[in-house]
Backbone as numpy.savetxt, mean C-alpha at the origin, in Angstrom:
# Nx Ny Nz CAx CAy CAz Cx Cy Cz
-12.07 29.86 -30.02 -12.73 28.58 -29.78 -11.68 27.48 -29.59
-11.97 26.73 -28.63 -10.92 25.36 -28.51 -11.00 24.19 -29.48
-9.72 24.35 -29.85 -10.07 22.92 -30.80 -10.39 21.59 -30.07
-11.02 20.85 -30.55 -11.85 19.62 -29.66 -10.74 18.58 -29.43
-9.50 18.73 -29.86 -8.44 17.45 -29.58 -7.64 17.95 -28.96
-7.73 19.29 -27.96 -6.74 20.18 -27.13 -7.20 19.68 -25.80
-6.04 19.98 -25.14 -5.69 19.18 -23.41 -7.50 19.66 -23.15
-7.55 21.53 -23.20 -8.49 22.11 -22.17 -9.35 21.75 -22.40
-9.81 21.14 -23.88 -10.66 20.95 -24.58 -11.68 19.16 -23.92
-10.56 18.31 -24.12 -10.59 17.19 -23.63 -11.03 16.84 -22.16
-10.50 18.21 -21.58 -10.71 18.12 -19.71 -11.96 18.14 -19.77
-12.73 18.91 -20.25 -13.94 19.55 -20.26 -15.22 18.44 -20.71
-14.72 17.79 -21.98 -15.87 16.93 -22.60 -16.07 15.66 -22.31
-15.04 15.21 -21.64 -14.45 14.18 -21.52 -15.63 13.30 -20.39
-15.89 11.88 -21.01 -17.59 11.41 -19.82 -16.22 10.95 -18.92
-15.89 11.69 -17.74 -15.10 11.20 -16.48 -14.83 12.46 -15.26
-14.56 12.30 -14.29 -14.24 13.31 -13.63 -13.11 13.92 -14.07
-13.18 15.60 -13.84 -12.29 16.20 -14.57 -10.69 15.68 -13.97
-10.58 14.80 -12.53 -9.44 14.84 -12.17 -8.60 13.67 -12.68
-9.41 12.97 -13.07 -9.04 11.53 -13.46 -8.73 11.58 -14.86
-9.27 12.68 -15.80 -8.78 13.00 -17.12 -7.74 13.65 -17.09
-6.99 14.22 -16.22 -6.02 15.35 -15.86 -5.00 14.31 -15.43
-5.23 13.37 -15.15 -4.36 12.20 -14.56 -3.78 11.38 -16.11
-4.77 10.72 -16.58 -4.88 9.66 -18.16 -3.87 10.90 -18.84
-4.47 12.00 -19.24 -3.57 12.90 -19.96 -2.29 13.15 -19.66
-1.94 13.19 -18.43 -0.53 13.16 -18.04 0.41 12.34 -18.36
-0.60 11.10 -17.54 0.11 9.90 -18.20 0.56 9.68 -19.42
-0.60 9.84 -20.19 -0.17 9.64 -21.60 1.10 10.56 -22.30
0.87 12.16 -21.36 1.70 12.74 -22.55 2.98 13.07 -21.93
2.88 12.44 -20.49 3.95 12.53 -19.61 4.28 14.24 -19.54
3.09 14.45 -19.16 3.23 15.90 -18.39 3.11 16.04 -17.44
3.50 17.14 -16.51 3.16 17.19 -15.04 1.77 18.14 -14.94
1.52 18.26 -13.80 0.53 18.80 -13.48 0.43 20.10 -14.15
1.55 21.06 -13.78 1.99 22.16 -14.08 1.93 22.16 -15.77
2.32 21.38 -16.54 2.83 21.51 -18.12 1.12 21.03 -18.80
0.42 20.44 -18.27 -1.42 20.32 -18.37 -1.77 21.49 -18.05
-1.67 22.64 -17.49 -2.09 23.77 -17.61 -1.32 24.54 -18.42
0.01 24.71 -18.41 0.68 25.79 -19.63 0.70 25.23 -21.00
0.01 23.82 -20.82 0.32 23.55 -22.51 -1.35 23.03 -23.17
-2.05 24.05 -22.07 -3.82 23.35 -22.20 -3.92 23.53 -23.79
-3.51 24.51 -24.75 -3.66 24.14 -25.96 -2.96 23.51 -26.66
-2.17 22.49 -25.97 -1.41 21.37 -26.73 -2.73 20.50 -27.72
-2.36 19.93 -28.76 -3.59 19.38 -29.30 -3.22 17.85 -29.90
-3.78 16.66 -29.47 -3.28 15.35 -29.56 -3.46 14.88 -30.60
-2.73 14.17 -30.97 -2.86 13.82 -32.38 -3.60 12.88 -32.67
-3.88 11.86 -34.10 -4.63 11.12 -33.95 -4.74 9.60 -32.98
-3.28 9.47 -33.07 -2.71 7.89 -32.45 -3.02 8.43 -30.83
-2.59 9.57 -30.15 -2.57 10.06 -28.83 -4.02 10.06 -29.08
-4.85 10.67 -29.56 -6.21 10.23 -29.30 -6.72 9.08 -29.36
-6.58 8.38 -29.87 -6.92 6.71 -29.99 -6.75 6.13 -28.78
-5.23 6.53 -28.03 -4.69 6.28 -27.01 -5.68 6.58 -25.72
-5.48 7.58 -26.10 -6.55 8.34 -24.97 -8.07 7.85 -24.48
-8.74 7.62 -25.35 -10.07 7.14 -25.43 -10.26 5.86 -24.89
-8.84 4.77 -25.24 -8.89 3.70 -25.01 -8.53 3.65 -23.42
-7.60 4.66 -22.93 -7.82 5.10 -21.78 -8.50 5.06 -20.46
-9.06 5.88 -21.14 -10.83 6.35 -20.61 -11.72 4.85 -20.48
-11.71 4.34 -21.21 -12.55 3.10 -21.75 -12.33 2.08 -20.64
-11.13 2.18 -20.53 -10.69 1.20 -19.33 -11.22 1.29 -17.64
-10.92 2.73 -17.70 -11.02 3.31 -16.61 -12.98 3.63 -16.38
-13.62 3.54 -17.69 -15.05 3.56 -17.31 -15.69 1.93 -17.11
-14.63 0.81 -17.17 -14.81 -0.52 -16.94 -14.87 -0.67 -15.45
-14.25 0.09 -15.14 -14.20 0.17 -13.21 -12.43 -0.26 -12.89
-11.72 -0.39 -14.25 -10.61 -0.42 -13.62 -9.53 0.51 -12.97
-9.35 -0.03 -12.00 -8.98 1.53 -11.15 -7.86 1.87 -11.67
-7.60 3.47 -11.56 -6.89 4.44 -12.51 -5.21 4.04 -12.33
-5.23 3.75 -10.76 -3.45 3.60 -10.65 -3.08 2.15 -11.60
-4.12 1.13 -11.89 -3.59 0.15 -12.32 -3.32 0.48 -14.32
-4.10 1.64 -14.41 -4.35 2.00 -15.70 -2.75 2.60 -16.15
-2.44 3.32 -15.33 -0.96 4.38 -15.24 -0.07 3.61 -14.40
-0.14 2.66 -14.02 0.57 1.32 -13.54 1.56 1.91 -12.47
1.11 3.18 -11.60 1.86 4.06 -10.47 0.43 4.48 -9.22
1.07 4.67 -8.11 0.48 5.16 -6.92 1.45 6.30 -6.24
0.95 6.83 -5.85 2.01 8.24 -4.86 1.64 7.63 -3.31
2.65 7.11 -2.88 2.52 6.97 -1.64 3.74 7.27 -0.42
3.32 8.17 0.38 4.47 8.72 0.79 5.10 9.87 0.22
4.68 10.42 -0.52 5.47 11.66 -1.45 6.23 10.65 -2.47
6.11 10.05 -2.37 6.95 9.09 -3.65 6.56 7.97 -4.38
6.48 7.90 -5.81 5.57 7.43 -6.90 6.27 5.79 -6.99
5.37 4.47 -6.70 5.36 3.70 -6.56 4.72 2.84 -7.58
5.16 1.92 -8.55 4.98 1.18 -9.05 3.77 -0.26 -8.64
2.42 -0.24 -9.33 1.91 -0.92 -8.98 0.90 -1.56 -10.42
0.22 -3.13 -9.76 -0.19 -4.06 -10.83 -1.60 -4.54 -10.22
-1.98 -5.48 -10.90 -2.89 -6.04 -10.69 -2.47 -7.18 -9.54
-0.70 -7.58 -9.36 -0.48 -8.43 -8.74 -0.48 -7.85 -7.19
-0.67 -6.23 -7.08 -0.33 -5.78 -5.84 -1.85 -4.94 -5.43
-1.30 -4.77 -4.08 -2.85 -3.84 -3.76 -2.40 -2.45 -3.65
-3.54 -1.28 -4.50 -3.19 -0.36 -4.34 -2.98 0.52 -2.98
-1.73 1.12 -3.02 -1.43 1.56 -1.68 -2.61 2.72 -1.02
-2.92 2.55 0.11 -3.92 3.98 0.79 -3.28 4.42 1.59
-3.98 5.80 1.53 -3.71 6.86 2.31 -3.48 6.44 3.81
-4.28 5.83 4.67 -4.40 5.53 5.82 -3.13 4.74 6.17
-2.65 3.84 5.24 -1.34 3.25 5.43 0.18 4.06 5.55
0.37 4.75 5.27 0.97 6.18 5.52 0.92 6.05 7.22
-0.26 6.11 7.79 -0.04 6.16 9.30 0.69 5.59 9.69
0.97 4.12 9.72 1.52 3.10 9.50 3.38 2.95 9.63
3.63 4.05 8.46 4.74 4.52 8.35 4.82 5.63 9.35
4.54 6.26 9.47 4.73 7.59 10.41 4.49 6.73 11.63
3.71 5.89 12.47 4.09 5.03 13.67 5.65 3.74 13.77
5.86 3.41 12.65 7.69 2.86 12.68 8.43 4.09 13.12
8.12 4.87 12.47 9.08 5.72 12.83 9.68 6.42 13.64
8.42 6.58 14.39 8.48 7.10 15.58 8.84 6.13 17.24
8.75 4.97 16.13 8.92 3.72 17.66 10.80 3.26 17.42
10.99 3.04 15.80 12.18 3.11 15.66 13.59 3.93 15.56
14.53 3.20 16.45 15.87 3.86 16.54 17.15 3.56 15.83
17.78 4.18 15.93 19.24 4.02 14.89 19.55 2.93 14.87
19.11 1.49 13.93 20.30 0.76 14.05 19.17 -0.44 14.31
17.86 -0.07 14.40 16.83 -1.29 14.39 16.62 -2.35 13.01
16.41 -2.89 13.61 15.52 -4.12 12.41 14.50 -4.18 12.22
13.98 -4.26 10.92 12.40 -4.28 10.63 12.14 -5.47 10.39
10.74 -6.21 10.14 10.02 -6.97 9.22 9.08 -6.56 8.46
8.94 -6.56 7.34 7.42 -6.30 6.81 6.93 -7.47 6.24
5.29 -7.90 7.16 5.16 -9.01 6.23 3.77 -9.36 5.34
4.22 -9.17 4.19 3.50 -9.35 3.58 3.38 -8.04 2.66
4.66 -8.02 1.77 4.88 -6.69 1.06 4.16 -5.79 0.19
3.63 -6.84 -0.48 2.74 -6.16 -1.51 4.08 -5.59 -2.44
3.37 -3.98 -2.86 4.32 -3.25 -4.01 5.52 -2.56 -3.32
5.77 -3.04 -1.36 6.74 -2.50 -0.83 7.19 -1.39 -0.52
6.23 -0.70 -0.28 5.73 0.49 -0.27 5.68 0.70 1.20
5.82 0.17 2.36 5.61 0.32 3.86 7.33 0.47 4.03
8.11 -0.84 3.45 9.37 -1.49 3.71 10.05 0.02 3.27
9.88 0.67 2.03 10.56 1.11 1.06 10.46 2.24 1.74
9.53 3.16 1.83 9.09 4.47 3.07 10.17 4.57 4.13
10.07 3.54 4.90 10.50 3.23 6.23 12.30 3.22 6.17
12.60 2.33 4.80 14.08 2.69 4.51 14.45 4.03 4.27
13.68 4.52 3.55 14.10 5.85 2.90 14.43 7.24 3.91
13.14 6.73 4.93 12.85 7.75 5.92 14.20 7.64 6.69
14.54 6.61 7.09 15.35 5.95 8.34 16.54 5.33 7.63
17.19 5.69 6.61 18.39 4.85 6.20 19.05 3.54 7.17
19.31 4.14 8.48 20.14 3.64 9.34 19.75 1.75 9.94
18.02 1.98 9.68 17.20 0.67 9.71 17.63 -0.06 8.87
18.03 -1.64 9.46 17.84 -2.77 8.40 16.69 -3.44 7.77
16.26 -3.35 6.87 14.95 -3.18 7.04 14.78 -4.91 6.20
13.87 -5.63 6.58 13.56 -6.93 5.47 12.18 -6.69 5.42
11.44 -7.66 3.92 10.43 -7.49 3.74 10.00 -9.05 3.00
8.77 -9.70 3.63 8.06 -10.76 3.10 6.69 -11.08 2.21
6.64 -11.79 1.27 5.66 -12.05 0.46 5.79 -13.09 -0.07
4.44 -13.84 -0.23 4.34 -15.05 -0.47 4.10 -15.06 -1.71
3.52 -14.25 -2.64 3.78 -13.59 -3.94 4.56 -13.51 -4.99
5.39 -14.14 -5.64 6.16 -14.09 -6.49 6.22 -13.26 -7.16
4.81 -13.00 -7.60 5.06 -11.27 -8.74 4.72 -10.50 -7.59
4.39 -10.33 -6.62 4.48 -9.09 -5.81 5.64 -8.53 -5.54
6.63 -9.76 -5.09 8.02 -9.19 -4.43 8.69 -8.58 -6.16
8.29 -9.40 -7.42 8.66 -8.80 -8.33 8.45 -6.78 -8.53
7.13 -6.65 -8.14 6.93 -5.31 -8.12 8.32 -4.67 -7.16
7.76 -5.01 -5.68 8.53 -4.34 -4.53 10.30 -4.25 -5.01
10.70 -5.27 -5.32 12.09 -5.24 -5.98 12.24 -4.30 -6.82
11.32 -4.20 -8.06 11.25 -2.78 -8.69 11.69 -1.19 -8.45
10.62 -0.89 -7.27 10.14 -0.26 -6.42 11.40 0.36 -5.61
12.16 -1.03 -4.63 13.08 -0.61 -4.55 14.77 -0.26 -4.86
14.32 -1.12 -6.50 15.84 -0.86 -7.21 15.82 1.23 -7.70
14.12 1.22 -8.06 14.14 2.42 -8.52 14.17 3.95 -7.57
13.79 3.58 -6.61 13.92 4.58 -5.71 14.82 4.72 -4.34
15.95 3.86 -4.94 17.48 3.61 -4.04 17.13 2.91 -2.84
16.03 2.07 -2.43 15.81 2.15 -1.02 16.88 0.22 -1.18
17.77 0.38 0.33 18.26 -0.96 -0.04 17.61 -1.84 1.23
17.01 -2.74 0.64 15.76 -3.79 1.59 15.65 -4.95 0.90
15.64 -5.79 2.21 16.16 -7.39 1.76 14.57 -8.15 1.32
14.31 -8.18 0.66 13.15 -8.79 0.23 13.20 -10.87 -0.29
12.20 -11.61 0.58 12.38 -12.79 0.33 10.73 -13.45 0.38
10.60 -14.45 -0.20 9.43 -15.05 -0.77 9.29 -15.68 0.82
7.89 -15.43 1.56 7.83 -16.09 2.78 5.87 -16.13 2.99
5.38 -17.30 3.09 4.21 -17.09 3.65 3.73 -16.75 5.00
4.21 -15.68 5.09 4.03 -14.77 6.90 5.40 -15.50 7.16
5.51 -16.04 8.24 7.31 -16.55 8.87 7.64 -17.74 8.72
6.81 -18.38 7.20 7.06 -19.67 7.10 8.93 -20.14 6.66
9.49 -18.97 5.61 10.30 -18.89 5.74 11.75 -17.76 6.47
11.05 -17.06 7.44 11.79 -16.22 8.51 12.83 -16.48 9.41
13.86 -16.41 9.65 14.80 -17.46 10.16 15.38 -16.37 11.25
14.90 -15.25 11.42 15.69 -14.21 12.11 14.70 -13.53 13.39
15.68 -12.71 14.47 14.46 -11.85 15.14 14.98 -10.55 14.74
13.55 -9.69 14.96 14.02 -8.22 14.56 13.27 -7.51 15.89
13.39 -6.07 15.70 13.53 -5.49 16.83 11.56 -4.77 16.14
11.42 -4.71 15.48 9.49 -3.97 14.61 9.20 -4.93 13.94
8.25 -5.47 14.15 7.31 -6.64 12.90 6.23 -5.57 12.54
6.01 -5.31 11.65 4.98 -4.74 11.11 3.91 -5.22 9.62
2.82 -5.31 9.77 1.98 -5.99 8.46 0.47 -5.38 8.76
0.46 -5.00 7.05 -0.89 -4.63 6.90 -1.54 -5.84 5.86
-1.64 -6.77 6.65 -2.32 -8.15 5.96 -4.17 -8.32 5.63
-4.31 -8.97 5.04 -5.75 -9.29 4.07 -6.84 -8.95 5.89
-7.49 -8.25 5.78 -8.52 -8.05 7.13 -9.93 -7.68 6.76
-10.57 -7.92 5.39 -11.22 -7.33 5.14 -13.07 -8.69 5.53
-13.54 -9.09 5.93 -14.25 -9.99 6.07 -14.89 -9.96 4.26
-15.01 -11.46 4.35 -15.20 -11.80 2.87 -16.93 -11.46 2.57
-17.86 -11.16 3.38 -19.29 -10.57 3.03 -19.21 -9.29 3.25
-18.22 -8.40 3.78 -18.09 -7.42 3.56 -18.32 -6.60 2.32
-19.45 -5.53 1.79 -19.61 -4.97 0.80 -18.60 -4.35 0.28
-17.70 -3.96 0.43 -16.41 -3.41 0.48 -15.66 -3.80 -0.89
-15.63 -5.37 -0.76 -15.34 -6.14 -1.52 -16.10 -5.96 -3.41
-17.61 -5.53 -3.03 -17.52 -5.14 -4.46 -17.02 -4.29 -5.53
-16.43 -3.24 -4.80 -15.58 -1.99 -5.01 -14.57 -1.92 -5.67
-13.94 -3.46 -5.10 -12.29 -3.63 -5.23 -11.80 -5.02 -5.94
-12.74 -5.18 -6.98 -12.62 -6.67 -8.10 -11.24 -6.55 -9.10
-11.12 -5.69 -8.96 -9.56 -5.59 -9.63 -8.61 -5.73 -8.84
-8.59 -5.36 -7.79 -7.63 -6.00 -7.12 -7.53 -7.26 -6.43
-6.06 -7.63 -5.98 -5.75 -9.19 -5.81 -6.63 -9.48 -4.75
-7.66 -10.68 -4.94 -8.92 -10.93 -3.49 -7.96 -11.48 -2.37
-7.11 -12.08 -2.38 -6.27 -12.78 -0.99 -5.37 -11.37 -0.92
-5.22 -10.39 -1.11 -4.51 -9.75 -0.19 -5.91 -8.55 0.53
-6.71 -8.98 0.07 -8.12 -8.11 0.52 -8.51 -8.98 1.57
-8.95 -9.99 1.83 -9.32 -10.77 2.82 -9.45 -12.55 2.86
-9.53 -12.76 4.17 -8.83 -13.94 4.62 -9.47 -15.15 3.96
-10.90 -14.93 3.78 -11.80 -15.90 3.29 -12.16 -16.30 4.19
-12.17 -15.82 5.33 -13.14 -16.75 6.80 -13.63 -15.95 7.30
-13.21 -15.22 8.20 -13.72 -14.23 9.20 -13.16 -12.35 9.45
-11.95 -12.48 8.33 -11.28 -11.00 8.61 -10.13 -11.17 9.44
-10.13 -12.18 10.52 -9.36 -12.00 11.99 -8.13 -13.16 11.76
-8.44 -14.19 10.95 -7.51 -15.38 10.49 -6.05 -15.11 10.32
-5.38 -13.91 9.67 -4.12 -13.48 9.20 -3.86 -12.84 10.49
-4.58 -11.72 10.53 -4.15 -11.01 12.08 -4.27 -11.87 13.20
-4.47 -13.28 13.65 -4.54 -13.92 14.66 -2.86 -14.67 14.56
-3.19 -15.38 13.03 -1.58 -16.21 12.67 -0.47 -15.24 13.23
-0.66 -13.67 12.67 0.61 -13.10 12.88 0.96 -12.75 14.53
-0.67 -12.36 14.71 0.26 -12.02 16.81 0.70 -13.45 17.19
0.00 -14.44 17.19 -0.11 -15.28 17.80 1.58 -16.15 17.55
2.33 -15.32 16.21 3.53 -16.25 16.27 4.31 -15.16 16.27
4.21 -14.07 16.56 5.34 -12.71 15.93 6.19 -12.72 17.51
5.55 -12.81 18.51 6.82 -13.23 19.70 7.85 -14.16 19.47
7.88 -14.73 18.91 9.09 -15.74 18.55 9.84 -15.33 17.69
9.18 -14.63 17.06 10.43 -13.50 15.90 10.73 -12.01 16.14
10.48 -11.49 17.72 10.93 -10.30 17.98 11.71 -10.50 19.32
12.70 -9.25 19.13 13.40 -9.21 20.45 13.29 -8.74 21.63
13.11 -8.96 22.85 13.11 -8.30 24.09 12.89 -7.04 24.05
11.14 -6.44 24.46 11.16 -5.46 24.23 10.85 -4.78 22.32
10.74 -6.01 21.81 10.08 -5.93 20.05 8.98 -5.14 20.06
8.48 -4.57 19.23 7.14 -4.09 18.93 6.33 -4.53 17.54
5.33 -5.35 18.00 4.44 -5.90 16.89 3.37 -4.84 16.43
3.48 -4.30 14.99 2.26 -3.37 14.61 1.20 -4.40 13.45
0.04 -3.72 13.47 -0.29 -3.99 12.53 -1.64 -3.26 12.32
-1.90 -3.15 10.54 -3.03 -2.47 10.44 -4.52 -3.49 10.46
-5.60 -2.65 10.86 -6.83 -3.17 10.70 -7.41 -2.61 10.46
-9.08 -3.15 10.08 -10.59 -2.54 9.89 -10.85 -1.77 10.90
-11.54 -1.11 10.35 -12.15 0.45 11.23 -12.58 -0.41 12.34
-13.40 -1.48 12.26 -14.32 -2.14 13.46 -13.45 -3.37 13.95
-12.52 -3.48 13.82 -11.89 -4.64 14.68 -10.34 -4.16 15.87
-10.71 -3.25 16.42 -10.06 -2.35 17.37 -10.37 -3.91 18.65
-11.40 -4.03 18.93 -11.77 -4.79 20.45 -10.85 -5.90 20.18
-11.64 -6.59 18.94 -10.56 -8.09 18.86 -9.09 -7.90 18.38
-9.08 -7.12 17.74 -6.81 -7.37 17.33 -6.46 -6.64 19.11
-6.94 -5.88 19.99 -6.37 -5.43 20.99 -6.56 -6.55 22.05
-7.82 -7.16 21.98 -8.01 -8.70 22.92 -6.74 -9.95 22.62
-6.46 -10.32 21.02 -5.59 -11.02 20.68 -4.27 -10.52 20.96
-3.67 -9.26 21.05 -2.76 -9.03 21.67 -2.17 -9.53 23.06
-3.40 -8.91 23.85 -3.07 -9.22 25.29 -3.21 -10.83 25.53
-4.37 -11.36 24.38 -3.98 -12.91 24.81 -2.26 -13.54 24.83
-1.77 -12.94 23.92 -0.40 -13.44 23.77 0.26 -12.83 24.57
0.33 -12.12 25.47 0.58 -11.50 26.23 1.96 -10.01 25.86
1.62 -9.66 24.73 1.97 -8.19 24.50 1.22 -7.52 25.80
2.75 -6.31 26.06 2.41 -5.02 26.93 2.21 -4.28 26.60
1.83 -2.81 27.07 1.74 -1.77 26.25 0.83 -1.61 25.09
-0.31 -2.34 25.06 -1.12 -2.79 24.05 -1.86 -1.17 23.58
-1.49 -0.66 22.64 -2.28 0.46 22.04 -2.84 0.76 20.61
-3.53 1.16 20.58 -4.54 1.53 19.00 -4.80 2.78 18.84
-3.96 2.90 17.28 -4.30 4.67 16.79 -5.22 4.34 15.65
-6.08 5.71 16.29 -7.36 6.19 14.59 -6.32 7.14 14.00
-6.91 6.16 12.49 -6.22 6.96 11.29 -6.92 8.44 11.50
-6.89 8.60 9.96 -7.16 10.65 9.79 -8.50 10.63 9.88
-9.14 9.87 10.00 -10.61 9.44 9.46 -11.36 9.34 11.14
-10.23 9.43 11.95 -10.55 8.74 13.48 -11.79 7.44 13.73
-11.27 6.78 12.64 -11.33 5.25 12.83 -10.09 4.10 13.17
-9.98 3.05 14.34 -9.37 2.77 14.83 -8.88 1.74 13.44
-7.16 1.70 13.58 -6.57 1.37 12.16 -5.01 0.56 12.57
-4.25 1.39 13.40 -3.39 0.08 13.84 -3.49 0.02 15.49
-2.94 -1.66 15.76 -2.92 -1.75 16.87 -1.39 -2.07 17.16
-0.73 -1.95 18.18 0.63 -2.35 18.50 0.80 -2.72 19.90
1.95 -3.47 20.01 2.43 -3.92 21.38 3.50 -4.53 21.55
3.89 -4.71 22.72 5.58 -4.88 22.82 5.62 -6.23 23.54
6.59 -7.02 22.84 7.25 -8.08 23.56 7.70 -8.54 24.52
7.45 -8.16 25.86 8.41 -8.05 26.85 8.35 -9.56 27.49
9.80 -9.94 27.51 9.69 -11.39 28.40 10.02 -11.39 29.97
């Protein structure tokens, strides 16, 4: 019989999905995935149970789990995140895998609007050879991203900027996955723990993504490429606002989901 304060024991009774208890437990006992199964009759003590429960407790408040274990995996690599940052998604990953493929030895990045730096930090890691900078208007955000990238060697110039209010340079990729979410959007009830201005604009969804095409030619070089992510449903307008500014090459990839997610285009004067 299992004793009732053992890992297997806990997976089992526990009011949560079994994956999200397999997660809290890790956390807590700083096991890996692997050492939660060979050590399923590990048995917690009383303080680790206290711990635990209080855990759980949090996480049945609706607060979401990465902010609970104060980490996200993004990219194959475990990223530091808060209440001051938005948790990183899957779909943003695309994101990274399109820099990469547009950038060459010896380019310049922007990222604006860093968050936990997690686009900037990817993109260095992947691409050493990139100079890569990264912006946030955020004070404790860039605090995270600095984190982020003291801890996982990535070296990226990070500076306090509201979009290119303070930008003084051109680079060769602007890239930003900025607030797009329309503020009656149901979406929004989902995601109360996280920061509401990096979720959406408070007007229309299109406000941030308009500021940024509409000034990112002046901060890219001949031939620059402006990316950026969006809502599944705003493919027509970020690809219309492109060509208003007169980006070439105007194109939009569906994420994994084959919903349309970034749009990009090139600078050409």
């Amino acid at each position: 019989m299992l004793n009732k304060n053992s890992i297997a024991n806990l997976i089992v009774t526990t009011n949560l999905d079994r994956s999200e208890v397999k997660i809290l437990l890790g956390h807590l006992l700083r096991f890996t995935k692997a050492q939660l199964i060979t050590h399923n009759d590990y048995i917690l003590n009383n303080s680790q149970l206290q711990e635990f429960y209080e855990l759980c407790n949090q996480r049945l408040l609706g607060i979401p789990i990465n902010y609970i274990t104060g980490t996200r995996e993004f990219y194959s690599r475990e990223f530091k995140v808060n209440s001051d940052t938005l948790i990183p998604r899957p779909e943003t990953e695309l994101l990274v895998d399109t820099i990469l493929e547009y950038a060459k030895a010896g380019f310049s990045l922007l990222d604006l609007g860093a968050g936990s730096g997690c686009i900037a930090i990817s993109v260095k890691l992947e691409s050493p050879t990139l100079f890569v900078s990264a912006v946030d208007k955020s004070p404790k955000a860039l605090e995270v991203a600095k984190f982020n990238a003291a801890n996982l060697g990535a070296n990226v110039e990070f500076k306090q900027s509201d979009w290119f209010s303070n930008v003084d340079a051109k680079y060769d990729i602007i890239v930003s996955n900025p607030p797009y979410i329309h503020p009656e959007d149901n979406h929004l009830d989902n995601l109360s723990f996280e920061p509401l201005d990096a979720l959406t604009d408070f007007y229309d969804g299109l406000s941030c993504l308009r500021h940024i095409i509409t000034n990112a030619r002046n901060y890219l070089n001949n031939d620059g490429i402006l990316m950026v992510e969006h809502g599944y449903d705003q493919g027509v307008s970020v690809r219309e606002l492109f060509i208003l500014n007169e980006f070439a090459k105007v194109t939009t990839l569906c994420d994994y989901s084959r919903n349309e997610r970034i749009t990009l285009g090139a600078a050409v004067n």
